[in-house]
N, C-alpha and C positions, 0 to 999 in steps of 0.2 A: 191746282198746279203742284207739281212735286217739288221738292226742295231740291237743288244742286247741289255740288259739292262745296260752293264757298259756304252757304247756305248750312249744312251739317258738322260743317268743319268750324264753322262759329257755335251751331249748337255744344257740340263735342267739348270744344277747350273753352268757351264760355260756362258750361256745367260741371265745371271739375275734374273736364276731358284729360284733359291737360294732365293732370297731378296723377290721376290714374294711368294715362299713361306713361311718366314716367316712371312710376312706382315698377310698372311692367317690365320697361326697360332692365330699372336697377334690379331688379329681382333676377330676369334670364344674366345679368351680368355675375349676379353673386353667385347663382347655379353653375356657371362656368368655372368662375374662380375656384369654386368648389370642387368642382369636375377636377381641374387641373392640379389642385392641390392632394387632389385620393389618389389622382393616376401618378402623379408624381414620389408619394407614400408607395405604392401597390410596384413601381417599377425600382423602387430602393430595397424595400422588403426583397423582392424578387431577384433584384442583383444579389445583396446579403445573403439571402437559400440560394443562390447557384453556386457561390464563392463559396459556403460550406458544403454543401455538395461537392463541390470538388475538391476542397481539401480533404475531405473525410475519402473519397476514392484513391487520391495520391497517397495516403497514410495507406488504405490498405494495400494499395498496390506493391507499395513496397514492404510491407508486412509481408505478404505474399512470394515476393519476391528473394526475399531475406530466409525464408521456410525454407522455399524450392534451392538455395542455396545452401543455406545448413544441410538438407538432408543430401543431396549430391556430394557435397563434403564428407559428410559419415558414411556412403556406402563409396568413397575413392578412398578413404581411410581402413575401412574395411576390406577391401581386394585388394589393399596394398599388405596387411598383415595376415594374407593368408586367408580371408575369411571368404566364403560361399555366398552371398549375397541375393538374393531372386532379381528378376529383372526391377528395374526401373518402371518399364511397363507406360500403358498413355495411364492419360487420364479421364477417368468417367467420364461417358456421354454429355451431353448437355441436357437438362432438361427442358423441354419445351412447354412442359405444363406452370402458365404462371398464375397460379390462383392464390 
């Protein structure tokens, strides 16, 4: 005759079942805890590099911006005193190659 399940399930936690299994339990518990505490690390880190990413873009943007002003300035400075200036012109292509 085969055993049942009341039958296995005495074997099981009458043998140590028991303890083993909760040891299993606390274990997938602390693996989670763990889980949530890296992902929690991983999306702080992650906010922090975006938040300097973007400050480092707004700095240069207006670095950029500050340029493209000073030199419009100096070449309306200049046809203002009589001076020949070349065009303003665009500006370079974009490159597409990002290696």
């Amino acid at each position: 005759m085969t055993p049942g399940l009341p039958e296995l399930l005495a074997l099981v936690l009458g043998g140590g079942g028991l303890a083993a299994i909760q040891g299993a339990i606390r274990a997938v518990a602390a693996y989670r805890d763990g889980a949530r505490a890296r992902e929690r690390d991983v999306l702080a880190d992650s906010e922090s590099w975006r938040r300097a990413v973007y400050d480092d873009l707004q700095h240069m943007e207006d670095s950029r911006d500050w340029w493209r002003q000073r030199a419009a300035e100096l070449w309306q400075q200049c046809v203002e005193h009589g001076g020949h200036p070349g065009p303003l012109g665009s500006p370079p292509p974009r490159s597409t190659n990002h290696t």
